[in-house]
Backbone as JSON, one array per atom type, in Angstrom:
{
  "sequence": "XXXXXXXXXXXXXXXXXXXXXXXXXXXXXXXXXXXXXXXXXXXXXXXXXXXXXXXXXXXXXXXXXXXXXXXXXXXXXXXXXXXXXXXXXXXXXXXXXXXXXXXXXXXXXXXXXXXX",
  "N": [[158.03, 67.14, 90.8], [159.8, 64.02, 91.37], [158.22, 61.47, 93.59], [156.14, 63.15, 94.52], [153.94, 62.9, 94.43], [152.61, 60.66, 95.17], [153.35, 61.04, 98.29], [151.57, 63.17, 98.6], [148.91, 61.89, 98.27], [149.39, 59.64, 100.48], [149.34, 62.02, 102.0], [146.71, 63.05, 102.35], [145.79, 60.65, 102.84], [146.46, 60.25, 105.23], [145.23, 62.62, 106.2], [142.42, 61.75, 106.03], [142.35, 59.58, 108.24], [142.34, 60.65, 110.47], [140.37, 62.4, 110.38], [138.29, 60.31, 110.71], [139.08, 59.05, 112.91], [138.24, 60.69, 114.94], [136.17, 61.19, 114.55], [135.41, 58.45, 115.26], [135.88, 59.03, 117.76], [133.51, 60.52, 118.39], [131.48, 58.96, 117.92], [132.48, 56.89, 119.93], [131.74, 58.76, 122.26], [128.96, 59.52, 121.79], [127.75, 56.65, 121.99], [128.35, 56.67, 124.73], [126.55, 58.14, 125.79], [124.05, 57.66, 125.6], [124.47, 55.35, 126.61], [124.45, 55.69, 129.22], [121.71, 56.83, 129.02], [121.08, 54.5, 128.74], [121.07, 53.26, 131.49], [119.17, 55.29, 133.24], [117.13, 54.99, 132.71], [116.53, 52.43, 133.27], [117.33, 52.37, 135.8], [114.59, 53.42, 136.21], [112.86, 51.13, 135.78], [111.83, 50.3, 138.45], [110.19, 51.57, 138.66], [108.47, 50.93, 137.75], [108.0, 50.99, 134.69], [108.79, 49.34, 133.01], [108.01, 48.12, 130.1], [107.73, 50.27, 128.73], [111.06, 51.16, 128.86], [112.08, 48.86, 128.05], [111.43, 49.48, 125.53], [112.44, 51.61, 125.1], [115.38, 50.88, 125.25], [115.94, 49.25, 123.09], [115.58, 51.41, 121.2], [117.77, 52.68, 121.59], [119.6, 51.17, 121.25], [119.27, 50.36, 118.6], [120.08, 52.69, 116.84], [122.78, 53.59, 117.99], [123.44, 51.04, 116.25], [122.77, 51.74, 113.86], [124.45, 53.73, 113.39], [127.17, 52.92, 113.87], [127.4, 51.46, 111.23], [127.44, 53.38, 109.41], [129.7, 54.88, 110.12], [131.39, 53.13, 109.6], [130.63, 52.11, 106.8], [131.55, 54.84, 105.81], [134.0, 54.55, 106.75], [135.09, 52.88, 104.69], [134.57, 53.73, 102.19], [136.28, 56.13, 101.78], [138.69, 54.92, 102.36], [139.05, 53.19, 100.02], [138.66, 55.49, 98.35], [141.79, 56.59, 98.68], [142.89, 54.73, 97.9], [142.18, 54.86, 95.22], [143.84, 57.3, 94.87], [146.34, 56.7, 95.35], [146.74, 54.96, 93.38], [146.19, 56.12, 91.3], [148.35, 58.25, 91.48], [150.97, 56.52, 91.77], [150.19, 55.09, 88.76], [150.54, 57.94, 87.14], [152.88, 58.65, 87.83], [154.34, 56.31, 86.58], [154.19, 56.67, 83.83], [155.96, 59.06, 83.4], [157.89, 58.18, 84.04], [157.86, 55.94, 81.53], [157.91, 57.57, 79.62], [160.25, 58.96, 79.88], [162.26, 57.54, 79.91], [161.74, 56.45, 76.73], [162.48, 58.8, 75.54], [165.32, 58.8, 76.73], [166.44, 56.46, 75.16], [165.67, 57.57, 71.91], [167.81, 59.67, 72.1], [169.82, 57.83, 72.26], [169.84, 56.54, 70.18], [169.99, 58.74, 68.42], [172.83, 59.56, 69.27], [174.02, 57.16, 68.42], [173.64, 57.22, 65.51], [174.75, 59.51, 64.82], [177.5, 58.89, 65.68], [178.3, 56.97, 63.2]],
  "CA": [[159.09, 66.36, 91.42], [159.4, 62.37, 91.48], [157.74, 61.07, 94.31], [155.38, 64.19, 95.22], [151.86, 62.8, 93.93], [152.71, 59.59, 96.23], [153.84, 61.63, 98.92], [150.3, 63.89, 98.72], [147.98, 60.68, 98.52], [149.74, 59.23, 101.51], [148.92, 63.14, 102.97], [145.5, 62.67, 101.77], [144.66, 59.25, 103.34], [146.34, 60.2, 106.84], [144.42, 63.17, 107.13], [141.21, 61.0, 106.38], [142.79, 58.55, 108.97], [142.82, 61.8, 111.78], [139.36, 62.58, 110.26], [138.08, 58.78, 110.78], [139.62, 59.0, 114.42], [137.73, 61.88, 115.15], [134.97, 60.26, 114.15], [135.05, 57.53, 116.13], [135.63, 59.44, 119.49], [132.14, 61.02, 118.42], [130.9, 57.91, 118.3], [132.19, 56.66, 121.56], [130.89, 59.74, 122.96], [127.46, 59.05, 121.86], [127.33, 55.35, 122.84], [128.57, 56.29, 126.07], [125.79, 58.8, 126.11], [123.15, 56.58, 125.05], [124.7, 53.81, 127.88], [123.87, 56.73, 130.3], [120.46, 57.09, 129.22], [120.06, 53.17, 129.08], [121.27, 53.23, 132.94], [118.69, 55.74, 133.94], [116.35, 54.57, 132.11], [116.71, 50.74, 134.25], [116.89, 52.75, 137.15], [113.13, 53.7, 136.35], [112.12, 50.21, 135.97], [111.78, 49.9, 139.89], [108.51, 52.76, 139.28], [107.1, 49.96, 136.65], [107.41, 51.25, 133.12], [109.35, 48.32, 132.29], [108.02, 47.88, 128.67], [108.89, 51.64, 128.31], [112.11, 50.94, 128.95], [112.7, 47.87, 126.64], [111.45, 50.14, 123.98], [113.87, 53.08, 124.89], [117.1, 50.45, 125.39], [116.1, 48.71, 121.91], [115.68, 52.01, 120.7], [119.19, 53.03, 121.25], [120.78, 50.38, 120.2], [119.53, 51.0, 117.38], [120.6, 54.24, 116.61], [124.34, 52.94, 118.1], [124.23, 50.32, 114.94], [123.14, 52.62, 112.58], [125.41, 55.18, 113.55], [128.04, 52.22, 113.4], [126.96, 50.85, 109.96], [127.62, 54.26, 108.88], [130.83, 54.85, 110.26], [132.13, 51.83, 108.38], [130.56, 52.51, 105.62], [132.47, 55.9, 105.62], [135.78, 54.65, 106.48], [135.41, 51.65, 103.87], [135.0, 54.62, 100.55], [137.65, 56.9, 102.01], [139.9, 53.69, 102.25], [138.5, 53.4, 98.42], [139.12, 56.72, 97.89], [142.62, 56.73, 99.0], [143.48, 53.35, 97.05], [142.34, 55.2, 93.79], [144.67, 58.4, 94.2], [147.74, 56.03, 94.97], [146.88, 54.0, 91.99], [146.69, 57.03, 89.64], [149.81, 58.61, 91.63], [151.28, 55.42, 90.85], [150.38, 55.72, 87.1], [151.64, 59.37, 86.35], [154.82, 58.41, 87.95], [154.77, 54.88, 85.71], [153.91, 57.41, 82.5], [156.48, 59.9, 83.3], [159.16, 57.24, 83.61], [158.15, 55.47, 80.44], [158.53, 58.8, 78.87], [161.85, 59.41, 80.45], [162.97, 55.91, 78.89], [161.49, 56.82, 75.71], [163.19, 60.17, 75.69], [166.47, 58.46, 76.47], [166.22, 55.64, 73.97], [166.07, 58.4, 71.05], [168.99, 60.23, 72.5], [170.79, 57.23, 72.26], [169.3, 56.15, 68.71], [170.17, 59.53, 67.56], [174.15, 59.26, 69.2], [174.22, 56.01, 67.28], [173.61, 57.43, 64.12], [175.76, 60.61, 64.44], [179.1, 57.75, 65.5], [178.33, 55.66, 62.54]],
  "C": [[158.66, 64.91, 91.6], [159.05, 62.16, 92.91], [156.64, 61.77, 94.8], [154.39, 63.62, 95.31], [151.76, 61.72, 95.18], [152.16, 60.38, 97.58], [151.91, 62.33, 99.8], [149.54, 62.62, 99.17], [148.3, 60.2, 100.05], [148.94, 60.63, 102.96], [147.42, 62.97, 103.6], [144.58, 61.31, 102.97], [145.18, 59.69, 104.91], [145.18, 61.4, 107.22], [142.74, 62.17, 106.89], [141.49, 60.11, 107.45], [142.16, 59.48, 110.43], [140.96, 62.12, 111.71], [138.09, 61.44, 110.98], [137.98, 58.51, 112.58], [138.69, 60.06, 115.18], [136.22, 61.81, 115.67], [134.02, 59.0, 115.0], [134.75, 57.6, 117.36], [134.31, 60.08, 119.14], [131.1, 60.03, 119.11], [130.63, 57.24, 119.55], [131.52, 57.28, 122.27], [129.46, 59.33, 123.1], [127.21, 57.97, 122.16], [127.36, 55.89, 124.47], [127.21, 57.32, 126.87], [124.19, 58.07, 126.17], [123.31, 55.64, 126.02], [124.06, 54.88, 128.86], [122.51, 56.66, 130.35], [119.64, 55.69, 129.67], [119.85, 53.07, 131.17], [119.98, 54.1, 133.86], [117.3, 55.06, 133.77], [116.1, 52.96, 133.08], [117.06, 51.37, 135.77], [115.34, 52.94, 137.58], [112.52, 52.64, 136.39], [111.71, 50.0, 137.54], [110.54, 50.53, 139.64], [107.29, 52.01, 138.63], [106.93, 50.26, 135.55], [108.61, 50.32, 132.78], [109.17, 47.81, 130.87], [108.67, 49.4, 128.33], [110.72, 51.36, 128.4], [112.74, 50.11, 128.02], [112.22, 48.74, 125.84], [112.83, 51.18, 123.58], [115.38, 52.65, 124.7], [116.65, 49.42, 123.84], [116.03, 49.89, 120.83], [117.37, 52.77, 120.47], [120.18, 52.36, 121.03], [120.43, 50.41, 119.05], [120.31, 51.74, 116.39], [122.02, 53.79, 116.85], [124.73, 52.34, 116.99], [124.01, 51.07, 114.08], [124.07, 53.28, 112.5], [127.01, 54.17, 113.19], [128.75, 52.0, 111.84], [127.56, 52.11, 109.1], [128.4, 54.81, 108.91], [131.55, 53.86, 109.07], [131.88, 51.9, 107.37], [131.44, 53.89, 104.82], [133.57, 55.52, 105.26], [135.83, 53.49, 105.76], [135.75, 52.94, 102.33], [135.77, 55.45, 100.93], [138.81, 55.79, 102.34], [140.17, 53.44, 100.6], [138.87, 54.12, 97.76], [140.56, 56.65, 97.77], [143.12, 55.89, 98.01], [143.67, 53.97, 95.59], [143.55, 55.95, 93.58], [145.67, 57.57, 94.57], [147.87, 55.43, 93.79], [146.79, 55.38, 91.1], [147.92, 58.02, 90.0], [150.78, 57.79, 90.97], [151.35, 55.61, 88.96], [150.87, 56.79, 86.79], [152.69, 59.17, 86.72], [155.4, 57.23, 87.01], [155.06, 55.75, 84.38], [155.51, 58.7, 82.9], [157.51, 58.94, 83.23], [159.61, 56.72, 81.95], [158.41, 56.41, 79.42], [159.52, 59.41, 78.76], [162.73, 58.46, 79.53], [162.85, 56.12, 77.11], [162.26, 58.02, 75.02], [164.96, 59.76, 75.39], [166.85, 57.84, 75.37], [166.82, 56.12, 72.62], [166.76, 59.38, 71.4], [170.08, 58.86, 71.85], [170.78, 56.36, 70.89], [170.5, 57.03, 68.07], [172.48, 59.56, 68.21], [174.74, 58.01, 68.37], [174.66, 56.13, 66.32], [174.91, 58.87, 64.27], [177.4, 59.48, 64.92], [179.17, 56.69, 64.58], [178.52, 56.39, 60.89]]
}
């Protein structure tokens, strides 16, 4: 059916969209888990492991940007992804048209010749 392949792709990229979203509340989660630990963590400075501490709160930001970096990197090739199957939805619906046209064309060749 005309429009289906569209139709799918569009399916396609929301559920990566829901996937993506999903994704992200993980994420929040774990920052906000990670802010937790920085907090206790700067509560302990009062006992004096104050370099411990800058190691442990540069250590999780860390981990926060990677974990970022890698998000985005995700939802940049499933954006990628998505772009391709509209563009070759796109094309089989361009190809089935020009085949439709083509189709007609010699219909209307061949009525030509049989009224002449």
């Amino acid at each position: 059916p005309r429009g289906a392949r569209p139709a799918e792709a569009d399916k396609a990229a929301a559920e990566r969209e829901v996937a993506f979203s999903a994704e992200q509340d993980e994420l929040l989660e774990a920052n906000g888990k990670l802010e937790e630990q920085v907090r206790e963590l700067q509560a302990g400075a009062a006992a004096g492991g104050e370099e411990a501490i800058r190691a442990a709160v540069l250590a999780a930001e860390q981990e926060a940007a990677s974990a970022a970096e890698a998000a985005i990197a995700q939802a940049k090739a499933e954006a990628v992804a998505a772009m391709a199957e509209r563009e070759a939805a796109f094309s089989a619906e361009q190809d089935e048209m020009f085949s439709t046209i083509a189709k007609l064309e010699e219909e209307n060749e061949a009525l030509k010749a049989a009224a002449s």
